[in-house]
C-alpha positions as CSV (number, residue, x, y, z in Angstrom):
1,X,17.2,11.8,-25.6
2,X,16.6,10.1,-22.3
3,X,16.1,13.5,-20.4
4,X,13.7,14.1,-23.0
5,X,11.5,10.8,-22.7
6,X,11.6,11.5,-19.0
7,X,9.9,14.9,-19.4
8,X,7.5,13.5,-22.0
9,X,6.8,10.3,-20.0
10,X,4.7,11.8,-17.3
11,X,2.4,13.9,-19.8
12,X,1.9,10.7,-21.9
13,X,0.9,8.8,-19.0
14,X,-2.3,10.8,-19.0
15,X,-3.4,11.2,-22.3
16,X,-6.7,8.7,-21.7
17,X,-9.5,8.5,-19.7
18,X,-11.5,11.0,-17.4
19,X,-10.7,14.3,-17.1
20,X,-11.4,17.7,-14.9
21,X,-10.8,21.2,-14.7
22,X,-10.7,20.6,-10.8
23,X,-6.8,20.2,-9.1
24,X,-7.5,17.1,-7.1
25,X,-5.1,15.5,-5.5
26,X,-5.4,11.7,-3.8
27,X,-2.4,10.4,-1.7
28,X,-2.3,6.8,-1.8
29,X,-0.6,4.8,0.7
30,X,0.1,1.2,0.8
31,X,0.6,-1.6,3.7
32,X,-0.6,-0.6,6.6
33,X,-1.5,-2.9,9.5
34,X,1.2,-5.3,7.9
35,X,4.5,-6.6,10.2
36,X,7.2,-6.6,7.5
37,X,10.5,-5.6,10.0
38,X,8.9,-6.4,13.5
39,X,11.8,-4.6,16.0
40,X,15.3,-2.7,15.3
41,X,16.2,-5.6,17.3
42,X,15.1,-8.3,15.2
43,X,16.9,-6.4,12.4
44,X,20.0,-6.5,14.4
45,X,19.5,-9.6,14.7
46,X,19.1,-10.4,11.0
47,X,21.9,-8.7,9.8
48,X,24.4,-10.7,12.7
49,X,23.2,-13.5,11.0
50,X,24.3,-13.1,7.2
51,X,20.7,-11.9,5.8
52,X,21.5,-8.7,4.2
53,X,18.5,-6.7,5.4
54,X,19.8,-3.6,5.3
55,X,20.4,-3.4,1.2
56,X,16.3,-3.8,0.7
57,X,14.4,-0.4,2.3
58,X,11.4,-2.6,3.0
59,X,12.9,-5.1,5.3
60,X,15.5,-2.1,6.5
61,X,12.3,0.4,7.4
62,X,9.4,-0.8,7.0
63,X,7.2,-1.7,10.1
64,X,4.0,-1.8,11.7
65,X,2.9,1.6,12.9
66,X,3.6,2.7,16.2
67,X,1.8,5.4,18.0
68,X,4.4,8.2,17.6
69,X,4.3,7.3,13.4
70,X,0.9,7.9,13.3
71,X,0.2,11.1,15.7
72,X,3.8,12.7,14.0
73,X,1.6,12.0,10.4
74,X,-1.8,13.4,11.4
75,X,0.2,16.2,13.0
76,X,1.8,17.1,9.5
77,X,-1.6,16.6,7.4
78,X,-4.2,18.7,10.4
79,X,-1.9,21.6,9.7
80,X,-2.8,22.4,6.0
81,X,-6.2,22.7,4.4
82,X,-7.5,23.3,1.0
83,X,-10.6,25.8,0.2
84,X,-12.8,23.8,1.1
85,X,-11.4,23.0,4.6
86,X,-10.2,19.3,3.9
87,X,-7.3,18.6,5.2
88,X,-4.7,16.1,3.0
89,X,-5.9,12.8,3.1
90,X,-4.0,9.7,3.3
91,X,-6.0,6.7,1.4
92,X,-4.6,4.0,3.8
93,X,-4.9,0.8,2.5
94,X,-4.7,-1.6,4.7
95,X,-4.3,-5.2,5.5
96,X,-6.9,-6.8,8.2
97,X,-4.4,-9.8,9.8
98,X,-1.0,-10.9,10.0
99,X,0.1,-14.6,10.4
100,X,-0.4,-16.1,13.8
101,X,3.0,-17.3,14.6
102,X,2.4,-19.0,18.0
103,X,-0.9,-21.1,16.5
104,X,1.0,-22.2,13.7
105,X,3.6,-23.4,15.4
106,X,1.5,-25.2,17.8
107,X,0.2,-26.8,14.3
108,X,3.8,-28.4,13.5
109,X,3.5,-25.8,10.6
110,X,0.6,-28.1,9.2
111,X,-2.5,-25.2,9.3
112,X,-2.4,-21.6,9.1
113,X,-3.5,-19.3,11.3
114,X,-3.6,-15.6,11.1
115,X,-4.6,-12.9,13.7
116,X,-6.5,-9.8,13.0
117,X,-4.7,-6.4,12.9
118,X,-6.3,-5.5,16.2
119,X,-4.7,-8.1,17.9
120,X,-1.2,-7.7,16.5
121,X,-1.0,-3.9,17.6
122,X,-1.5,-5.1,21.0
123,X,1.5,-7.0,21.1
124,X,3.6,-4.0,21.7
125,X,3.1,-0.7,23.6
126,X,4.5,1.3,21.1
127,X,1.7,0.2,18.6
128,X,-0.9,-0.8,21.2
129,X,-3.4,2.6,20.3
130,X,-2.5,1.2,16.3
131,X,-6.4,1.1,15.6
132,X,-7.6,3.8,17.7
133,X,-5.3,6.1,15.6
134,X,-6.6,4.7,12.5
135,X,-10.1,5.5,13.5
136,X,-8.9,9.2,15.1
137,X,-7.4,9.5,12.0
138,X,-10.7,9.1,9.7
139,X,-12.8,11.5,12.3
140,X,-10.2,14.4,11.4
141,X,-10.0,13.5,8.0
142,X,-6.6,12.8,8.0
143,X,-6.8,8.6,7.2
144,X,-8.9,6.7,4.8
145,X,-8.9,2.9,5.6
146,X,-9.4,0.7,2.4
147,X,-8.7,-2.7,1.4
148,X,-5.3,-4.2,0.5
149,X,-5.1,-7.4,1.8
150,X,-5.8,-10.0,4.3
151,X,-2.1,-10.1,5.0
152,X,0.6,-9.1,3.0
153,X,1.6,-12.4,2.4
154,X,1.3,-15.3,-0.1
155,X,0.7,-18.4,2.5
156,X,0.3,-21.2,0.2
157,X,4.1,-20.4,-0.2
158,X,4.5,-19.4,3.0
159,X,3.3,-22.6,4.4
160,X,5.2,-25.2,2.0
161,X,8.5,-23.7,2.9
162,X,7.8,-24.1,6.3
163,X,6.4,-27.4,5.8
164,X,9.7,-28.0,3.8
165,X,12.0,-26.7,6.5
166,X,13.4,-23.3,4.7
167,X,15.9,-23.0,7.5
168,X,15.6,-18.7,6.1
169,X,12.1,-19.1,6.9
170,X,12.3,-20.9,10.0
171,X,14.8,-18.5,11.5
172,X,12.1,-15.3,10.2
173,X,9.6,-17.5,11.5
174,X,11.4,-17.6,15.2
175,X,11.3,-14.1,15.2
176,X,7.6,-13.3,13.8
177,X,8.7,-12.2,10.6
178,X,6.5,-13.3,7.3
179,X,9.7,-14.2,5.2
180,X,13.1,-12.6,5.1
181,X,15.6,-12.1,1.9
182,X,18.0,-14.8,0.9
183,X,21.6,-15.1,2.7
184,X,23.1,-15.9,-0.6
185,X,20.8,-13.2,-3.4
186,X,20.3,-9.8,-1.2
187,X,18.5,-8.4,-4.6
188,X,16.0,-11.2,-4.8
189,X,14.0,-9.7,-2.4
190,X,11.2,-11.7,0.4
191,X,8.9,-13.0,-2.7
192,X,6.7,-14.6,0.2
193,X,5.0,-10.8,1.1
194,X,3.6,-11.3,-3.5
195,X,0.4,-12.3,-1.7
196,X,-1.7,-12.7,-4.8
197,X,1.0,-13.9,-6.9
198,X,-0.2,-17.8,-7.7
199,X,1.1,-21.2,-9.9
200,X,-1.5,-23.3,-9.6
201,X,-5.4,-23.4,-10.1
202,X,-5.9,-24.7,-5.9
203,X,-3.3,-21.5,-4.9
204,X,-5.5,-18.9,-7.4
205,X,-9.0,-20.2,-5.3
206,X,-6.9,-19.8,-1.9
207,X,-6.2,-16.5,-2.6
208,X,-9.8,-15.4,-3.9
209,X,-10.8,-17.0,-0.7
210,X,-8.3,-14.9,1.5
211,X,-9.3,-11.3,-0.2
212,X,-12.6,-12.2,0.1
213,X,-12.6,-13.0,3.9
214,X,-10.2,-10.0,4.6
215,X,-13.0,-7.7,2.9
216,X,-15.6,-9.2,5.6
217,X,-13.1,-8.7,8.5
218,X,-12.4,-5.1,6.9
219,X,-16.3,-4.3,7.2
220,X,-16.6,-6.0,10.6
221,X,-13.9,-3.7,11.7
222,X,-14.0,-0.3,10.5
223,X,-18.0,-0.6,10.2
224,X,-18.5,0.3,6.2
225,X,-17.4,-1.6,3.0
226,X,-13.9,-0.7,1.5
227,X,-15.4,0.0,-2.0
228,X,-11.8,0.3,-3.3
229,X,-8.9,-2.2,-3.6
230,X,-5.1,-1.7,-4.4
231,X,-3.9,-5.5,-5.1
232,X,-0.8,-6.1,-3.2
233,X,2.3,-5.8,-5.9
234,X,0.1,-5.0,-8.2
235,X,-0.8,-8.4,-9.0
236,X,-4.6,-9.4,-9.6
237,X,-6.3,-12.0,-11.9
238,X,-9.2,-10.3,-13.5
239,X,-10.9,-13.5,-12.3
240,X,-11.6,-12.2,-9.1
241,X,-13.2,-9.2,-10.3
242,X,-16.7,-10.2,-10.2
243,X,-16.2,-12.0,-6.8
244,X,-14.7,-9.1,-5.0
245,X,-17.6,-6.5,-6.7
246,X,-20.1,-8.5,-4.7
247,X,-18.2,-7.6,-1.0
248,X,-18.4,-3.9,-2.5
249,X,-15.6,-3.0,-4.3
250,X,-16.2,-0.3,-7.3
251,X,-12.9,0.9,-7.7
252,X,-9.4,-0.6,-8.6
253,X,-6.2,1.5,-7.4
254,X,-3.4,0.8,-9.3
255,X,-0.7,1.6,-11.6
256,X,-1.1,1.5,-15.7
257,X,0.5,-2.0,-15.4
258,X,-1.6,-4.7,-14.0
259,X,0.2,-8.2,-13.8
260,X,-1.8,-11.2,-13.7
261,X,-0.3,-14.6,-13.2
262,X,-0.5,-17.4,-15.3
263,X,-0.3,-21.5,-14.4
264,X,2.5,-23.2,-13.7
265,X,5.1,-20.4,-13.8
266,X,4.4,-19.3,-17.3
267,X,4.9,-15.5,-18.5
268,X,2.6,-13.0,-16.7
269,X,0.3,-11.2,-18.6
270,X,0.0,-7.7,-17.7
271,X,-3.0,-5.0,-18.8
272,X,-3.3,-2.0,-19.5
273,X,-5.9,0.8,-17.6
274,X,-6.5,4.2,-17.9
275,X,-8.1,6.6,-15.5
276,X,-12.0,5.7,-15.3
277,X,-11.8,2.8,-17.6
278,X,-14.2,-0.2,-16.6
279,X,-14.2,-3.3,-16.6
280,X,-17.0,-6.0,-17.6
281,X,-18.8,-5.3,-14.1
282,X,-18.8,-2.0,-14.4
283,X,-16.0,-1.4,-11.5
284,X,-13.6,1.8,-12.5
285,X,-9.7,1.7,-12.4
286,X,-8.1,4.7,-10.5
287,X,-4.5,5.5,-12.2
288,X,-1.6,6.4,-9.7
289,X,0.1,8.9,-12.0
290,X,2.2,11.0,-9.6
291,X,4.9,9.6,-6.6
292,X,6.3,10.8,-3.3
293,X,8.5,7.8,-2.0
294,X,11.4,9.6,-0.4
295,X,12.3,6.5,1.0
296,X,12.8,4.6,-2.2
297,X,14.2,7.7,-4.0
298,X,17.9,7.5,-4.4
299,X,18.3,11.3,-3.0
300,X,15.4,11.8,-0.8
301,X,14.9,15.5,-1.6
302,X,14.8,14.9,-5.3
303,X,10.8,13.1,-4.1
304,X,9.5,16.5,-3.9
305,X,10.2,18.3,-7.4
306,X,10.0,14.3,-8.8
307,X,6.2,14.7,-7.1
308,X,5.4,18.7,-8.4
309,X,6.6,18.0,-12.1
310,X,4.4,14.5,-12.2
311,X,1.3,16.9,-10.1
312,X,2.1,19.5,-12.7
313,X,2.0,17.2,-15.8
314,X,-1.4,15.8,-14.5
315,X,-2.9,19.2,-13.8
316,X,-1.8,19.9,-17.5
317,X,-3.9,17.0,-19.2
318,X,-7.3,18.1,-17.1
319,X,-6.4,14.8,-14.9
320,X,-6.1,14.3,-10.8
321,X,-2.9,14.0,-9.4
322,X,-2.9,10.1,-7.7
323,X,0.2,10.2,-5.8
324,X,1.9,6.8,-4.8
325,X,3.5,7.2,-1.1
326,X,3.9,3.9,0.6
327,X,3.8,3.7,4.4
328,X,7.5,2.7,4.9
329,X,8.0,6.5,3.8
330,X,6.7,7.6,7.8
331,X,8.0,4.5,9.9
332,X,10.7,5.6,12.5
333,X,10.0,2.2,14.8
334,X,13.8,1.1,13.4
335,X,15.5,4.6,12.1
336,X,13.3,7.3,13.5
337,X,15.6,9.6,11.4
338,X,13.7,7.9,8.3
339,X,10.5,8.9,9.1
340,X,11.6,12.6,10.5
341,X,13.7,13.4,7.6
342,X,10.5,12.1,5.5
343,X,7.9,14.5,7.4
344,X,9.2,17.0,7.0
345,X,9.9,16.8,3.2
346,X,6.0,16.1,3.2
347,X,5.4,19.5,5.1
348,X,7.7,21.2,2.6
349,X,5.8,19.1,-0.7
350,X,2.2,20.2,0.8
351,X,3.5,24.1,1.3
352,X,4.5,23.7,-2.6
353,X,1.2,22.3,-3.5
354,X,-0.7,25.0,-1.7
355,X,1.3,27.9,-3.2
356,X,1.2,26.6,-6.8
357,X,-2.2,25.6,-7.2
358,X,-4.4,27.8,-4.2
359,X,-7.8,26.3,-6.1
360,X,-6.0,22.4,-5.0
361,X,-9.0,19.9,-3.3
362,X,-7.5,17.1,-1.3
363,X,-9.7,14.0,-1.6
364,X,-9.4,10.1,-0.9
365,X,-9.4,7.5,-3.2
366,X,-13.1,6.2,-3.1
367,X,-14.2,9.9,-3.2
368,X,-12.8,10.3,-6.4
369,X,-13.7,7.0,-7.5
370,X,-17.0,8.4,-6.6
371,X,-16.8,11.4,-8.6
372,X,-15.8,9.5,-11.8
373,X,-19.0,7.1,-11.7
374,X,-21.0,10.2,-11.1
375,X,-22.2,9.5,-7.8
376,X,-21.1,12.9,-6.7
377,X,-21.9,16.2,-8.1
378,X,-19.0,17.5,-10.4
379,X,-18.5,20.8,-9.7
């Protein structure tokens, strides 16, 4: 029964919305620009101390992108084209600052301060060409920035544990990390990076403020409006709908699942989208419905037939294949094996793609968006 519901499950995923008789793929990639794991030393480090780091892939992998992450990437993607001479496209969606440790400090962990992503890839050499790559990536049409965040953290929780003396936090803090797991609960995670997750009605307003400020910093820096947004943990309040619509955003990335936060620790709610569905302004929800997370797969190699059946399923409803693939998938900053071993199970996944489906278009997320709303010719 259960290997039956798991070969149903991705077919019934895409029995609503809008449909197509093209093969379009979208690779969607989360968290780029954020810090998470600054250093393999800091994750020594972590781990001499008690803080079980190395049982969570995020805090074990995940790191800003360095120079040889990015060029090894592109390298992969430049190699393959589709018949109309696109190359695979990575929707990066990215987050415009990280916290400004040193400021904040200075502060006696009263204000916050953040930085801009441009500033925090200059803090290393290995990440000091972090934006130029973005950019080289988008002139070969490789990378697609877009909006995910400010930061990829939830500061009014942030700054009240801080203010409250988290010694956990304050020994992250020490080594520019925005929140760390717990010593004594390894599986709870670092709730601090739930940066839209809120409890109150003065944390909800922060937060509309934040996504709202990182969109102008996102326009200031790549030069053009993100016109979609992938909420961070896939937590939004359909509050900030309207307000974010007005910076430019058309289209929602997301799973099925939406959760929205309710006051005072209650339940979350959570709503339910479907490919091209809008909402009451008229912005359009684009449906992950497909994965490739080697990384968080339990056998790495099973990410690629995982990725062809869920491609194949959505090829099979008339529906675009959306294919989740977070960043931490092609870091090798802290295990270079990680990202190696990952590249080239994406070479291998693309070389499937191509051979199955020779008539496949690679295209980014607000290009399909796009295409939905009509603003490009269907074809």
């Amino acid at each position: 029964m259960s290997s039956l519901r798991s070969f149903i499950a991705p077919y019934y995923r895409n029995l609503r919305g809008w449909r197509t008789k093209r093969k379009i793929v979208v690779f969607e990639s989360d968290d780029w620009g954020s810090i998470r794991m600054p250093s393999r030393e800091v994750y020594k480090k972590c781990l001499k101390a008690g803080y079980p780091v190395d049982r969570n892939p995020y805090e074990k992998f995940d790191s800003l992108e360095s120079k040889n992450d990015l060029e090894l990437l592109f390298e992969i993607l430049s190699k393959f084209t589709d018949q109309q001479g696109n190359h695979p496209i990575i929707t990066a969606n990215c987050l415009v600052a990280n916290p400004d440790f040193e400021k904040i400090k200075e502060s006696g962990y009263q204000s916050y301060f953040y930085e801009r992503v441009t500033e925090t890839f200059k803090r290393t050499p290995s990440t000091d060409r972090g934006f130029d790559l973005w950019q080289e990536g988008q002139d070969k049409g490789v990378f697609k920035m877009q909006f995910h965040g400010r930061e990829h953290l939830n500061v009014g929780l942030f700054m009240r544990a801080l203010q409250a003396g988290n010694d956990d936090l304050l020994f992250a803090f020490d080594l520019g990390m925005p929140g760390i797991m717990s010593k004594s609960n390894g599986n709870t995670g670092n709730n601090l990076v739930e940066a839209t997750y809120f409890r109150t009605p003065e944390d909800k307003l922060d937060i509309l403020d934040a996504m709202l400020d990182g969109l102008d910093i996102f326009e200031e820096l790549m030069g053009f409006k993100s016109t979609s947004l992938i909420p961070p943990n896939y937590t939004w309040s359909i509050d900030y709908d309207e307000a974010v619509g007005q910076k430019g955003v058309k289209y929602f990335q997301g799973y099925r699942k939406i959760r929205e936060p309710q006051m005072n620790g209650n339940a979350p709610l959570y709503h339910t989208y479907y490919l091209g569905q809008k909402n009451l302004n008229g912005q359009l929800y684009l449906i992950r419905n497909a994965s490739f997370e080697p990384t968080l797969t339990a056998v790495s190699s099973d990410a690629i037939n995982t990725c062809l059946r869920e491609v194949s399923a959505a090829f099979a409803m008339g529906k675009p294949a959306i294919v989740s693939t977070h960043r931490i998938n092609y870091m090798g900053s802290i295990f270079p094996a990680n990202r190696d071993a990952n590249l080239k199970l994406l070479k291998r996944l693309l070389v499937q793609l191509k051979s199955r489906w020779p008539e496949v278009e690679f295209m980014a997320s607000n290009t399909l968006g796009d295409l939905i709303s009509g603003s490009i010719k269907k074809h």
